[in-house]
Structure formats: structure tokens, C-alpha cells
NUGUKE-580309 format. One record per residue (C-alpha): y, z, x. Coordinates in steps of 0.5 Angstrom, whole numbers, plus 500, padded with zeros to 3 digits. Layout:
N
YZX ...
! end
This chain:
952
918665216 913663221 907658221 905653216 898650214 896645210 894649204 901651202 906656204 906663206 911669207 911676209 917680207 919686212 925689214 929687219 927691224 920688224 921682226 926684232 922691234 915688232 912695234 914696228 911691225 904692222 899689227 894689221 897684217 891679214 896673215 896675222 889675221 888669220 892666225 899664221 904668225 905666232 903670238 908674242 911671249 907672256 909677261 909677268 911670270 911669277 912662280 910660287 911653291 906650296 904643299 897638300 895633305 893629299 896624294 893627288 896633290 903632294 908638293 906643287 908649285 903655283 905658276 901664273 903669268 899674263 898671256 900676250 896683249 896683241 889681239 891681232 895675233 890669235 893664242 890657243 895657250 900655253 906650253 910649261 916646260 919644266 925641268 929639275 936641272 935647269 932652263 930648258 925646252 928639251 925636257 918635260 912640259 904640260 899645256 894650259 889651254 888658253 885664248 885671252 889675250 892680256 888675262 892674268 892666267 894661273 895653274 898648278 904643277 902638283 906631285 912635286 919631289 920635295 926639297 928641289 928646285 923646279 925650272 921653268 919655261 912658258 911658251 905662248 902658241 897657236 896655229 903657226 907654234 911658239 916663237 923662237 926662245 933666245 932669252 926672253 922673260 918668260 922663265 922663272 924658278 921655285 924651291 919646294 920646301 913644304 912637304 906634308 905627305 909621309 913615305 909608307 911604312 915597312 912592310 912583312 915586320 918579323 922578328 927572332 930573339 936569340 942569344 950568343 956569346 958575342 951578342 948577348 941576348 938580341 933580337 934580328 928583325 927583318 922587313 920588307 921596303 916601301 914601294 918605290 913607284 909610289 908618288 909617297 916613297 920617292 923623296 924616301 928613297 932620295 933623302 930618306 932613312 930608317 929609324 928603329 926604336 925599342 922600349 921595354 914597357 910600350 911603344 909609346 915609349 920611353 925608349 931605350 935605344 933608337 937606332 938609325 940606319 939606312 933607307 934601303 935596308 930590310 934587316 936590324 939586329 938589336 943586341 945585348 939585351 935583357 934576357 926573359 923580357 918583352 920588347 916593343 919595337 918601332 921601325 919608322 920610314 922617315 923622308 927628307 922633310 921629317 914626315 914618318 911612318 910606323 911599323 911595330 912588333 912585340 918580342 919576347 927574350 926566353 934566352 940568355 947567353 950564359 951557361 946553367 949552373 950544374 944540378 945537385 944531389 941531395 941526401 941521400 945521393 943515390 942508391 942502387 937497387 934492383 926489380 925483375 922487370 926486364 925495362 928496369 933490371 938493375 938501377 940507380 935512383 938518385 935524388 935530384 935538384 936542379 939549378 935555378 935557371 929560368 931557361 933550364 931546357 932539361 938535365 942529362 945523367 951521362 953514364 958509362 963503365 970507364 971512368 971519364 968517359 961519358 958516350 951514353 946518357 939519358 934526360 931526366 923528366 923534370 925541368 922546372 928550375 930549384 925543383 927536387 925530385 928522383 930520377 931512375 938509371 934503368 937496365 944497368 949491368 950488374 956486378 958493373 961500375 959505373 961513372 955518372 956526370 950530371 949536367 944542365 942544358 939551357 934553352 940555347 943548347 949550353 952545358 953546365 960544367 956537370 956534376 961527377 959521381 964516380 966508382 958506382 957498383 952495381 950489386 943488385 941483381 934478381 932479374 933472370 936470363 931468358 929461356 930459348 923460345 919455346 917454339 925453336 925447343 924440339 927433342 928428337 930421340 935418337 940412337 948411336 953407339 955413344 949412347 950405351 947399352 942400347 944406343 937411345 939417346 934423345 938430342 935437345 935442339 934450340 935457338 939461344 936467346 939474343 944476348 944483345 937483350 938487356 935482361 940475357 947479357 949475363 947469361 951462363 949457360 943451361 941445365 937440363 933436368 930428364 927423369 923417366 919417373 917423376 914428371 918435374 924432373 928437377 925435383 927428382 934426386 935421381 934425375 939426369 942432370 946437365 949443367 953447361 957454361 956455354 951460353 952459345 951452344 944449340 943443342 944437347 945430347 942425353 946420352 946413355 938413356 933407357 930404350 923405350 921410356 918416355 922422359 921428362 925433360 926441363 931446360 933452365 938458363 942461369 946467370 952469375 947471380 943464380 938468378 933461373 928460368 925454367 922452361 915447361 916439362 917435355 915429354 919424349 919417348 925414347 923409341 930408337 935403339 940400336 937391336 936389330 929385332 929377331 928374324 922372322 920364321 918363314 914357311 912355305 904353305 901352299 902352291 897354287 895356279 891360278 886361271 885369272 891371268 892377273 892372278 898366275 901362280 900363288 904362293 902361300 908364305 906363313 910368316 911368325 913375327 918376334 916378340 920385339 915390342 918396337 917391331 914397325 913394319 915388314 917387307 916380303 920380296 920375291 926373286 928368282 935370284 938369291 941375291 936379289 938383283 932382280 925383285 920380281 915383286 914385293 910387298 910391305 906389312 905396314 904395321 907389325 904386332 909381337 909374335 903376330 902371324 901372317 899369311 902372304 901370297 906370291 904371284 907370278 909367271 912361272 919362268 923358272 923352278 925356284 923362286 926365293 923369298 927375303 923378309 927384312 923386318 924394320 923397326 922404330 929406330 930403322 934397324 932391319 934384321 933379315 931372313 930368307 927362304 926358298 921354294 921350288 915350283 915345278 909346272 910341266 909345260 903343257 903342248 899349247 903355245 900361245 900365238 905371237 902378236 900381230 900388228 906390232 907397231 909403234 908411235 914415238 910421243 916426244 921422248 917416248 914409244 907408245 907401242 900397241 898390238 893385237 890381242 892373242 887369242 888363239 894357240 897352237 896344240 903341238 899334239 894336234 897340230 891345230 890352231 885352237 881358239 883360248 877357252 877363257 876363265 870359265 869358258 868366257 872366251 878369247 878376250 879373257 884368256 887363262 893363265 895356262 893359255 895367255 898369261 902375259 906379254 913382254 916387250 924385249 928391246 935390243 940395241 943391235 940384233 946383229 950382235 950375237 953377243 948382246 942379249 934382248 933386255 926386258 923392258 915392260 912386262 903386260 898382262 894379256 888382257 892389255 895390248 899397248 904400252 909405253 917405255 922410253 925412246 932408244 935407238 934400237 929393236 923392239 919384240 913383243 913375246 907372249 907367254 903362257 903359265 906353263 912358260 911356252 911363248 911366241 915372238 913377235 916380228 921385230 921392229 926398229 926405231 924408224 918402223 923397219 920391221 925384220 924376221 931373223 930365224 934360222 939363219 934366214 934374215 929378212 928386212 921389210 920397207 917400212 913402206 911396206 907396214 900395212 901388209 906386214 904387220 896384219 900376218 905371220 911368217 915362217 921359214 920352211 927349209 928344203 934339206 933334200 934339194 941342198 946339193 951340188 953347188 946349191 948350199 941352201 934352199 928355203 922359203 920365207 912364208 907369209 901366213 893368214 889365220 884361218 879359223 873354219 880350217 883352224 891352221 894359219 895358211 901360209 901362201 909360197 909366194 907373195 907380192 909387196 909394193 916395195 922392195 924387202 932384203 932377203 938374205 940369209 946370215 953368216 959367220 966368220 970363222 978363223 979369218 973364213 966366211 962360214 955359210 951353214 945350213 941343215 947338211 952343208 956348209 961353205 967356208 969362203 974368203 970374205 975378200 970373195 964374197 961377192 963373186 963366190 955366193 949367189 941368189 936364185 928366185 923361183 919365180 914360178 918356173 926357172 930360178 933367176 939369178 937374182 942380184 946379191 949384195 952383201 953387208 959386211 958390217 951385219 954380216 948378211 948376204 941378201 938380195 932385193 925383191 917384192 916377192 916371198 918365195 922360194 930361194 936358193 943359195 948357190 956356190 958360183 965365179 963370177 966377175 960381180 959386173 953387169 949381166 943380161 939375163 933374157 927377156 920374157 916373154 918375146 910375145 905379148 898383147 898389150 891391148 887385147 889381153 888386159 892383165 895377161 900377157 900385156 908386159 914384156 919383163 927385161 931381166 938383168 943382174 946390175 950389182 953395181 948399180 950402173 946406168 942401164 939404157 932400155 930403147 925399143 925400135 919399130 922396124 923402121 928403127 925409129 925409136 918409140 920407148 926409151 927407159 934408163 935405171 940403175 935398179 936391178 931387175 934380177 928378182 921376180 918382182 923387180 923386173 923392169 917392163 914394157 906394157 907396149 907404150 910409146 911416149 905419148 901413152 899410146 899403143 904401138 901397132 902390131 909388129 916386130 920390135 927390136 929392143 937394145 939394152 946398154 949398160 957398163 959399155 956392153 950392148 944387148 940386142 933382140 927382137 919382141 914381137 906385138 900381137 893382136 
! end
């Protein structure tokens, strides 16, 4: 079967001879006609080699062949197959188009690798393909020999000269290779190789040595050259055919592989001297010539004090070879022997044998060791008993020099020259001189100086060699001693009292100072103690003249009859004599007693108490009984008060006022023309008093650090809720004692009074009674006495078990008619007997045996008109004593036992102000009818039971 088209299939049947003898297959077949049977095979191949100067061409071959004759059969060209292994239609092929039956036809294969032999196939074809190839002649070979295109040179040529014991001088080359890819460089890396030439005059030649090596290197070493010559190098990229390219570069050889020759030295050697420049010191000089080295890099001076030991050396600043020069060892250490090597060093880093100079020793030295710095350099006089006769002496403080510097290293030590006399001190034969060998010491003393004289100090630094520095002349004056000066005499001048408050009593002092001439300054401090625990006030005289004389003046509030008076007196040096005097002060209390401070209260602010009060302005006249109102200094009236009237407040903190024991401290003292202050914050009782000059005072009530306010006075203790604060604090209280009713079982019978001042009536008006909104405690105090509770009042006393007390004691409230019986408790820890009521009034404390259980009292009044009689008779009060605080069940019931009002406390209700009531209410708020009611009262298992009755 031969061809097919896109219609379908189409099949010639012949003989089969036909198809292997086509002679004597009938050319004129319509299917071969129409182009549906492959044409015949060319003849007359001939293959032929040849080459180009061009790229695009390169080695070809030339193939020609005469295409089939049979015209029957159409042709559209010619397939080549082509292979370098041999005959084959498996590989590579390229078409020449081409329709002519019986011409001779000819093409090209160009970029041909040179040196191989190229295989060839031709296959005629149309639409219907090739015929089938067993061996027809249609194949034919060719050996390209010709090749005109050389590969490409290397590329990135760079070389390096150095020198080295093995190689000698030599220079490395390294490159980078012909691109592979290019049609030029392929039959390179197939047959090519690298040739390397190198010439010491041009690259033209003539050369020296011509190196081959292979195609794929990138890198040379030409060795055992000459040192100090130009070298002019070739590498050359040669194919197979002998075609070549050139890459060059030119390298200089400054280096050999042999090692200097040592330097000399020339009369007259070396020599050693010495300048006080501190960069040179002491130094050897030495005469230098160096060796005849064309690559002589420089000459090294290795040094050291240890013979054969060279750690240390320095380059010489000449490097030209045969030059003569000299050359300074700077900064040696003299009376110091030092060894010397010289040596040569090359351009390669390589070392003559060097040149020894032994046992070299310095013996010149006129540089001088530095001087402490000068801003570390302080004198400070002083005074201690080493230093006789007057202790002065005067301590030199200084940082040492750094020994670690070159010009210090042989420093000594110091000498120090002081004079009072001549201001260059060691010029003076006379003058003090220290000479210490201690080169690391800080400080000096001078000891044994002159007290106040000014001194002319110098400070020197020496070395072995005598060599000095001296440091400029300080001044000092030695102003410390060790005498006390002379105690001052101290008179008493005047006495008087002054009417300004701020002012108070005065004491004029005449006070005559020595005739010490470093007198300072002078401290005046007066007390009411001899030995002065408690320094009432002092005052400081800041600067002191020799036998001056001053008056002082001593304020204060006369609380006591002597006060006295200690004046030290200081010098420069601190030394203090002292001397003391006393003076009585006798002002008789007058009949005046200023009034305490109201509204006494307190703000804690952090961890402090800001406390404020109300000013005084009034006193109490005990021969008029009368409230007067304070003249004021010149009649100026309240608000600035004198001093026999107001002269100031102090604040008393105590931190338990049931410790009888403890005494109240003074913590802040006010003048009377403030009225708030601020101490720190303790847990405990506060007092503000008021005092006059003449030492009357009044206290204020007490209050606690959570706003509790007390009034403990004659035996009477009373606590007011700090609920209670805003009708507290505006008053004053009193306790008034009723001695001629204490009879009987009755120990004590008194009133707390709260008062309001009035100034038309000029009397604070007590009232008998009055009503808080809170409950106080109000008791009265006692005492344990031999393992007794002792109660006392004015004419009579009680001594009880304290295992009985609260069935032995008991309160009794006046509360306008009858005294109730009013619930009583007692604090042992306080040592207080009290009850709890919202009144002040009058009170009895009776002797009575009772169980301490619950017990109804009465009910008043049993008739009452609630909604008739608004603020009159509209309560009915339940009165009971409950000291146990039970459960108490209050009910009311109509007639028809229905119950209409229902209360249930654990207070006590024994106390006019604490009684519980019933306004005739019942559980919705509304007013009961009119009627009988029964109320009933439970309480610790035990019923009470009455009627009330509701009235219009």
C-alpha cells in the first residue's frame, strides 16, 4: 500500500513484480496520476566537504543528486537525513524543496563540526511520503577536513605575582572559558587545548617557555621566574584544525624568594642621650645602613631589657636599599640595660638573620616625674591632739600620678615644703619640709602647725636621678584648733509681758562674748528643764565679734516660775564651750479663764489630721461669774485677743484615756490667732486647750480617731455617737453634782448639761435635758481597789464584787416625772458603768439585787389620740430594761383579737429617749378606730399583757 489522502483509502493491486521491478508497473496509472504513489529514489548522489571564513557558514559539506525521472509520479523534494554515527533515518534531517523530475539538484549543509565524518540519507517525497528504504543508493558520506573559524579567546584574564621557597618568583593566572554554546568554540571543547606563552621583552615574542594545558582549565601558575622583571603573557585557545585566539596581560615580578641581607651599623654605632621631652625621654641614636635589597620593605630595632629576648620592636622610617641614615630609640628606661637586634624585612614578609647589639645601658636621664593634677591637689586644715600644742594641722589630699606613663615610671616620691613666712616655702631654711619614698601614697598631714596663720605650701615629685617638678604655692589658713573658746557671761536684763499673743512674755538676756578671735557663731536656747530635754525655743547669733555684746529676747507662755537659759558658743574649728543661767518669772493668775474651743473636729488626709476649731473669744471672770467678751490688743476686739486673755492652743493626744496611768502629750502648740492644724495620724484621743498668759486654760471635749467625741469629768463618763457630731460639737458641757439627794441606796445623782452661749445674758445657758437623734453612753467610772469595785462620789462610796456588778449597780433617768429604771451595762476593760439613752439629763446611780434578766416596765400613757392631737399624746411608749438584748415581741389587738400592729426588737427601752412606741398605726399606715386595745409583749419566755385605749 503506498499514500493516503484525507478522502479515504485507495489500493492498487499488481503482481508482485510490479512493485519490486516497477518497469513493469504501468506508469500510467490514474492513482499515479494524482499524485497517490510515492515517487522513485534520486540517483546520482555525490557528497562533497568544504569550509567558510563566515559563521553562519563554518565547515559544510556540499550534497548534489539527480531527483527521480518518472514524471508520472509527482515529487515535491527531498528529505536529508543526516547523522555523525552512521546511515540512518532515525536522527536529524532538513528538506530541500523540489518538483523537477530528472534535474540535477544541489544544497548546503553549513555549521558542520570539523574532523568527522557526516552520514547521509536522501528521500524523494510527495503527497503519498517516502518509499520504504532497504538499501537503495541513495546514501553517501564526507569527512570535513577543512576548518577556517578559530574558538574564541578567554575571557576575565588576570594575574598575581608572588614568591615562595618552592616556586620561587611565579606568577598565578586565572581566566574564564569560551562560551560552549557558540557554534565557534564546539570542536574547542571536542579536540581543543590551551597554550600559555610568556616573554620577557613582547608578546610577539621571542618566548621563553610555552606551556600546554588542558581545554577546560581556567587557571596557570608559571614559577621560577625572574624577580623585578616585566613579564608579557599569551594564553591561546587552539581547536583541533590549529585555528587560535589570543588573550594577553602584562605582570610586573617586585618580589624574590630569598631572604634580605641584615642591616649594618656605622660608625660610630649608637650612642645614648637624653631630652625632657616626654615623647623622648631617654634614647639611643644609632647610625643605620641598610642592606642592598631591591625589595627591602623596611628595617625593624627589636628591644628589650632581658638579653635574647626581643617581644618589642619599632620600624625604622627609612626603606630605600645601601641608604645610611639614624634612627632614635625614644622613651627607654633609664639606669636600664638594653638589648638590640636589628632586622630586615622584604616585600615577601621575610626576616634577615638580624643584627645583635648587646649590654646597652642607659645612663641618661633629665626628664622629671609628673606632679599630682593639679585639680585633685586640696589642703583642708584641720585639728586633732597629734598635732601639738594647739592640734592645727593642715591634711594634703591628692590623686598620684599614673605610673603606667612613660616620663613617671621612675618616680620616688614627694616633698613638701610649708612656710608661714615666706611665700616660696622651699626657698625658706626654716620652712617645714616632708620628704616621703612612697610613691603611691594619697595624702599628707602637716602636723604641729601654728593655729591661725596662713601657710605656703609646695609639692615636688622626684625621681632616682634628682630630676624635680614642683607644683605652684598654695595658700591655706590653719583656722582649727583644739581650745574651746571662753564662756560667754550671761545676764538677766529685763522682764516683761507682752499684750500681742505672738509676742507673750520677754526676757531681755545681756549676753558678753570673749576675746577669742576665731569666735563662729552662738546658740541661745531656753527651757523650763535644767537639762534641757525640752528646748522651749532657741535662737542662733550667726556671726560672733571678740568681746561683742548682745541683747536677746525670750518669748513664751508662762507655764511655769523658772525658766533657764544655755549658751554654747562654737568656734571655727566646731569646739563649743557652754554656760547656763536661770531667771524666775512670777505672774500671778488672774480671775479670767479663757473658754474652751468648740466645734473641735477633724479630717484624716492620708497619713495625716487636719484638725480645726472654733476661735475663743470669750472668757470666763470667776469674781463676776459672768462670760466677758476679749478686749483684744488695744481694744481691737475677739478676733485678736491679748495675751492675758488667749494666748494660744495646744493640741494633747492620748492614746488611751482610760489609763490613768498615761499622761496626755503635747503634740502641736497654736498661736490664738489660728484655729487648725495638722500632726501626724495615731489611733488615739485628741484635746485642744486654751490658754491665757497667766497659765489659766479650758479643754475642749475629746475626740477619737473615728470621730467618737467623750466628756470624762469628775468621775462622769459620757460617749457621743459620732452620728451624733453636728449637735455636738457647736456647745459646751458641764457635769453638775447633786450631793444632798445621794442617800440611801442612791450613791450618786448628777446631770450632764449641754450649754449654748449667750452673749445679751453674757452666761453659757445650760438646758436640764436634751434630745440627740442617736443614742450616747452615759455612765459614770470606777475603781478597783484590793480585788473591790470601788464607786465614789462627793459623801459616799460603794465597794462591790466585780463578779456582781451588774446585778448590784443600777441607772435611774428622770424623764420629767419618775426616774425610770434605765438598762445598765458595763465594760470592764474601761472600767465604766453606763446606759444608753438619747437625752441628757438627770441621773441616779442606785445600789439594787436584781437577776440582770428582762423586765417589763409599764406602758405610758394608756390613753392616747393619735390623730387628733398631732405632736401631743399621739404615742404610746413600751418601757422595759432588755440587758441582754433578747428577742422582744411587741403585738397590739383590737377587741376582736385581731391583730393590727406587730414590732420585734432587741433594743432597750428603759431610758427617756429610747423608748419604743406605737403612734396608732396599723400595717398599712392607717389610723386604727377608736377603742380598746390589748397590746402583749414576749421576751426570754416570759408575757406581758394590758390594755390601751384609742381616743378621739
Amino acid at each position: 500500500m503506498e499514500g493516503t489522502t484525507a478522502i479515504g483509502h485507495y489500493f492498487l493491486v499488481w503482481t508482485s513484480d510490479e512493485w519490486f521491478g516497477k518497469n513493469n508497473w504501468s506508469r500510467r496509472s490514474n492513482l499515479a496520476v494524482w499524485g497517490l504513489v510515492a515517487p522513485d529514489y534520486v540517483t546520482d548522489v555525490v557528497i562533497t566537504s568544504s569550509a567558510s571564513v563566515s559563521l553562519s557558514t563554518g565547515s559544510y559539506s556540499i550534497i548534489s543528486w539527480r531527483n527521480p525521472a518518472d514524471t508520472d509520479i509527482p515529487i515535491e523534494g527531498v528529505k536529508i537525513y543526516w547523522s555523525t554515527n552512521g546511515y540512518t533515518t532515525n536522527e536529524n534531517y532538513f528538506v530541500k524543496e523540489t518538483t523537477s523530475h530528472g534535474e540535477v539538484v544541489s544544497v548546503n549543509h553549513v555549521q558542520l563540526i570539523p574532523r568527522h565524518w557526516y552520514y547521509y540519507v536522501l528521500m524523494s517525497y510527495n503527497a503519498a511520503g517516502s518509499r520504504p528504504w532497504y538499501g537503495a543508493n541513495v546514501t553517501g558520506k564526507v569527512y570535513l577536513s577543512d576548518d577556517f573559524i578559530p574558538p574564541d579567546p578567554v575571557n576575565n584574564l588576570t594575574g598575581l605575582s608572588g614568591a615562595s621557597e618552592q616556586d620561587g618568583v611565579y606568577i598565578s593566572l586565572n581566566w574564564t572559558l569560551p562560551d560552549a554554546n557558540l557554534y565557534q568554540n564546539k570542536d574547542y571543547y571536542i579536540d581543543g587545548r590551551i597554550e600559555v606563552l610568556y616573554s620577557t621583552t613582547s608578546f610577539s615574542g621571542p618566548y621563553i617557555s610555552s606551556v600546554t594545558i588542558p581545554r577546560t582549565s581556567t587557571n596557570a601558575q608559571l614559577v621560577q621566574l625572574l624577580s623585578y622583571t616585566t613579564y608579557y603573557i599569551s594564553v591561546i585557545t587552539v581547536d583541533g584544525g590549529g585555528n587560535k585566539s589570543t588573550s594577553t596581560i602584562q605582570i610586573y615580578t617586585p618580589l624574590d624568594p630569598y631572604a634580605p641581607g641584615d642591616p649594618v651599623l656605622e660608625y660610630p654605632k649608637y650612642a645614648v642621650f637624653a631630652s625632657s621631652d616626654e615623647n623622648i625621654g631617654s634614647y639611643v641614636k644609632f647610625w643605620i645602613k641598610n642592606p642592598s635589597e631591591p625589595d627591602l620593605d623596611h628595617v625593624r630595632i627589636y628591644f628589650s631589657t632581658v638579653a635574647g629576648q626581643y617581644y618589642r620592636y619599632v620600624i625604622t622610617n627609612n626603606t630605600l636599599p645601601n641608604q645610611s641614615y639614624t634612627f632614635d630609640l625614644v622613651q627607654l628606661y633609664p639606669r636600664t640595660t638594653y638589648y638590640f637586634r636589628l632586622v630586615a624585612v622584604d616585600k615577601t614578609n621575610k626576616f634577615s638573620s638580624g643584627l645583635v647589639v648587646d649590654g646597652v645601658y642607659i645612663d641618661k636621664d633629665v626628664l622629671s616625674p609628673e606632679l599630682p593634677l593639679s585639680s585633685s591637689i586640696s589642703l583642708t586644715p584641720d585639728a586633732k591632739p597629734e598635732s601639738k600644742p594647739d592640734g592645727s594641722y593642715v591634711k594634703i589630699n591628692f590623686i598620684p600620678p599614673d605610673v603606667n606613663k612613660y616620663r613617671n615610671f621612675d618616680l620616688i616620691g614627694y616633698e613638701i615644703y610649708a612656710s608661714s613666712s615666706n611665700t616660696v616655702p622651699y626657698n625658706d631654711n626654716a620652712a617645714i619640709k616632708i620628704v616621703s619614698n612612697n610613691r603611691e601614697i594619697s595624702y599628707y598631714e602637716l602636723l604641729n602647725l601654728q593655729q591661725h596663720t596662713t601657710y605656703y605650701v609646695t609639692l615636688h615629685s622626684f625621681d632616682p636621678a634628682g630630676n624635680k617638678s614642683t607644683s605652684t604655692v598654695y595658700t591655706v589658713f590653719t583656722y582649727k584648733d583644739l581650745n574651746p573658746p571662753i564662756p560667754a557671761n550671761v545676764n538677766l536684763s529685763t522682764i516683761s509681758v507682752s499684750l500681742d499673743p505672738s509676742e507673750g512674755i520677754k526676757a531681755k538676756l545681756k549676753i558678753k562674748f570673749s576675746a577669742d578671735k576665731d569666735l563662729s557663731y552662738a546658740i541661745i536656747e531656753f527651757s523650763k528643764d535644767e537639762n534641757f530635754a525640752d528646748v522651749l525655743v532657741s535662737s542662733t547669733i550667726v556671726k560672733l565679734y571678740p568681746s561683742m555684746v548682745k541683747d536677746d529676747w525670750f518669748a513664751e507662755h508662762l507655764d511655769c516660775e523658772k525658766y533657764y537659759v544655755r549658751i554654747k558658743i562654737y568656734d571655727w574649728s566646731g569646739n563649743v564651750s557652754i554656760s547656763t543661767t536661770s531667771f524666775n518669772i512670777t505672774i500671778p493668775k488672774d480671775e479670767t479663764i479663757p473658754l474652751s474651743a468648740v466645734g473641735f473636729r477633724f479630717k484624716k488626709n492620708g497619713e495625716k489630721l487636719e484638725f480645726q476649731w472654733n476661735n475663743v473669744k470669750h472668757q470666763y471672770n470667776k469674781t463676776s461669774s459672768k462670760i466677758e467678751k476679749f478686749a483684744g490688743v488695744n481694744n481691737t476686739g475677739a478676733d485678736n485677743p491679748t495675751t492675758f486673755e488667749l494666748y494660744k492652743y495646744k493640741v494633747f493626744y492620748k492614746q488611751d484615756i482610760f489609763n490613768d496611768d498615761e499622761q496626755w502629750q503635747e503634740v502641736i502648740s497654736v498661736i490664738s490667732k489660728y484655729n487648725k492644724c495638722e500632726i501626724p495620724f495615731r489611733k488615739g484621743y485628741y484635746k485642744v486647750v486654751s490658754y491665757d498668759i497667766c497659765g489659766n486654760s479650758d479643754e475642749s471635749i475629746i475626740v477619737d480617731d473615728e470621730s467618737n467625741y467623750y466628756l470624762i469629768k469628775n468621775g462622769v463618763y459620757t460617749k457621743f455617737a459620732s452620728a451624733n457630731i453636728e449637735d455636738i460639737i457647736p456647745s459646751y458641757y458641764s457635769v453638775e453634782d447633786y450631793p444632798d439627794e445621794e442617800k440611801g441606796m442612791i450613791l450618786r445623782v448628777y446631770t450632764v448639761k449641754r450649754g449654748n452661749l449667750d452673749d445679751k445674758e453674757n452666761r453659757i445657758i445650760y438646758s436640764d435635758t436634751y434630745k440627740f437623734k442617736n443614742d450616747n453612753y452615759v455612765g459614770v467610772r470606777y475603781t478597783i481597789m484590793n480585788g473591790k469595785i470601788k464607786f465614789a462620789s462627793i459623801n459616799k462610796s460603794l465597794e462591790i464584787n466585780p463578779e456582781l456588778i451588774e446585778t448590784q449597780v443600777a441607772f435611774y433617768v428622770f424623764d420629767g416625772k419618775d426616774y425610770i429604771r434605765a438598762t445598765t451595762y458595763v465594760d470592764k476593760d474601761k472600767k465604766v458603768v453606763y446606759f444608753k439613752t438619747k437625752f441628757l439629763t438627770k441621773v441616779q446611780l442606785r445600789r439594787v439585787n436584781t437577776s440582770g434578766e428582762f423586765k417589763f416596765a409599764e406602758v405610758k400613757p394608756r390613753v392616747i389620740t393619735p390623730d387628733s392631737s398631732p405632736g401631743e399624746n399621739d404615742i404610746v411608749f413600751f418601757i422595759f430594761n432588755n440587758p441582754k438584748s433578747s428577742e422582744v415581741k411587741i403585738r397590739i389587738y383590737d377587741i376582736n383579737s385581731i391583730l393590727v400592729w406587730e414590732l420585734i426588737t432587741r433594743d432597750d427601752s428603759s431610758t427617756p429617749g429610747s423608748y419604743i412606741g406605737w403612734d396608732g398605726k396599723d400595717f398599712d399606715g392607717k389610723y386604727v378606730l377608736p377603742g380598746v386595745y390589748v397590746y402583749q409583749i414576749e421576751a426570754e419566755g416570759k408575757k406581758y399583757k394590758g390594755t390601751i385605749v384609742i381616743a378621739r
